[in-house]
C-alpha positions as CSV (number, residue, x, y, z in Angstrom):
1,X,0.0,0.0,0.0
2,X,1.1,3.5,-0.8
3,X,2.3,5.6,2.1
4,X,-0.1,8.4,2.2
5,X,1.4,12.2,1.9
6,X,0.7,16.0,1.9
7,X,1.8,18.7,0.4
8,X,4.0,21.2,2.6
9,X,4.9,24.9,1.5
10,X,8.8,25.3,2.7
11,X,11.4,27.9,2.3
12,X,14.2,25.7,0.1
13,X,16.4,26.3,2.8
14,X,14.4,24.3,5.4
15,X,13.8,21.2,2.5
16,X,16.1,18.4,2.8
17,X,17.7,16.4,-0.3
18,X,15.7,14.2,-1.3
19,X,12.4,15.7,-1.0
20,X,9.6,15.8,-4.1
21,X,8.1,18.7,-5.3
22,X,4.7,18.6,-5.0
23,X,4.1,21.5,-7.8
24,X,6.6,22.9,-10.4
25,X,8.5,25.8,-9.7
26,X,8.4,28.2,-11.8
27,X,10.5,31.7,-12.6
28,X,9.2,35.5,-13.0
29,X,8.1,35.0,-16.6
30,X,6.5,31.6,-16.0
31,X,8.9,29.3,-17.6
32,X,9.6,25.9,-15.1
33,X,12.9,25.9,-13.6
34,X,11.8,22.1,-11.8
35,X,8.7,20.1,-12.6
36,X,6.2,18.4,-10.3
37,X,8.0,15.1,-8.7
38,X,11.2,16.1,-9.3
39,X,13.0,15.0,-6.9
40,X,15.7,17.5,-5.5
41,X,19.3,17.4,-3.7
42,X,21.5,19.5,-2.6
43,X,22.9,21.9,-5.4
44,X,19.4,22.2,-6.5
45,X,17.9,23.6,-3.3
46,X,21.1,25.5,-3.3
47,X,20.2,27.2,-6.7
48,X,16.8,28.0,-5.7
49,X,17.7,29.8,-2.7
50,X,20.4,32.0,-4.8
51,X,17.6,32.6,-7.7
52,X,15.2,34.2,-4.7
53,X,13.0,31.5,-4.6
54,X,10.7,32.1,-1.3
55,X,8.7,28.6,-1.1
56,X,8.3,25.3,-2.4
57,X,5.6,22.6,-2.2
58,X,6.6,19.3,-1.4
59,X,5.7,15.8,-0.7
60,X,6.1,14.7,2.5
61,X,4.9,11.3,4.3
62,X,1.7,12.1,6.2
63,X,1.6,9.5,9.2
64,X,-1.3,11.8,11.0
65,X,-4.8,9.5,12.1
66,X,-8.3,11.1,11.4
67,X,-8.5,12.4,15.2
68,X,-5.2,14.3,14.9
69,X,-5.9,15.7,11.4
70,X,-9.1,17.1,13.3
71,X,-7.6,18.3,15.8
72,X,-5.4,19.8,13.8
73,X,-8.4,21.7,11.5
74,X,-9.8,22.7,15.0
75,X,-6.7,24.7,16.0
76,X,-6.0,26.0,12.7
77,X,-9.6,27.4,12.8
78,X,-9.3,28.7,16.0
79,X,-6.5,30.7,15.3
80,X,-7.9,32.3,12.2
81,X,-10.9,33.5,13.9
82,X,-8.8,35.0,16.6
83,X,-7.2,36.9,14.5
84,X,-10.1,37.9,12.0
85,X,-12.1,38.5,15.5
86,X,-14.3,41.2,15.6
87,X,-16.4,43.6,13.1
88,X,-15.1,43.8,9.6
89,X,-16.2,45.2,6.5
90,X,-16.5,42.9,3.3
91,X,-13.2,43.1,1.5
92,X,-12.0,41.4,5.3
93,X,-14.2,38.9,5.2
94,X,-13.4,37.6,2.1
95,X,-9.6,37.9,3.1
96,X,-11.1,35.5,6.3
97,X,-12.7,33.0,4.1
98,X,-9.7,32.7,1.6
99,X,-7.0,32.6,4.7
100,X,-9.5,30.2,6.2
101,X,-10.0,28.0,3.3
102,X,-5.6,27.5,2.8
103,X,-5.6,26.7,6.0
104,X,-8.3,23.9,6.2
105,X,-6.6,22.8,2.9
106,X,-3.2,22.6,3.6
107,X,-4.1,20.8,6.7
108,X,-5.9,18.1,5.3
């Protein structure tokens, strides 16, 4: 059976050798400087971090259970209301719903 994963958005310089990109990376004018599923090691992470890159997504293996992937959505929830708490106007609440909606996805 496959080992199940998630994707992760990292800085290159916290991404070990070895790692998979979960998306391709791409420079300023669009053209992919990695694909999806490469897989990368050293001098490449090193290159990224030279060309500026800010984040990558990558595969990791996801060893979570249902109960700590809900606990997880809980607290990610928690924390966005806390910080969207009180009155807003409409341009904030759709900031809240798209920050809200990453979050729940990227914890899944």
């Amino acid at each position: 059976m496959a080992t199940k994963q998630r994707i992760l958005c990292l800085a290159p310089g916290r991404a070990t050798p070895g790692i998979t990109l979960a998306r391709a990376i791409t420079d300023r004018e669009g053209s992919i400087l990695l694909s999806a599923g490469t897989v990368l090691d050293l001098a490449m992470l090193e290159r990224l971090i030279r060309r500026g890159v800010d984040a990558i997504s990558v595969l990791v293996p996801d060893n979570r259970d249902e109960a700590t992937i809900a606990d997880e959505l809980r607290a990610a929830q928690r924390r966005i209301e806390t910080i969207f708490r009180g009155p807003g106007n409409p341009a904030r609440e759709q900031l809240h719903a798209a920050v809200l909606n990453y979050r729940i996805e990227s914890t899944k």
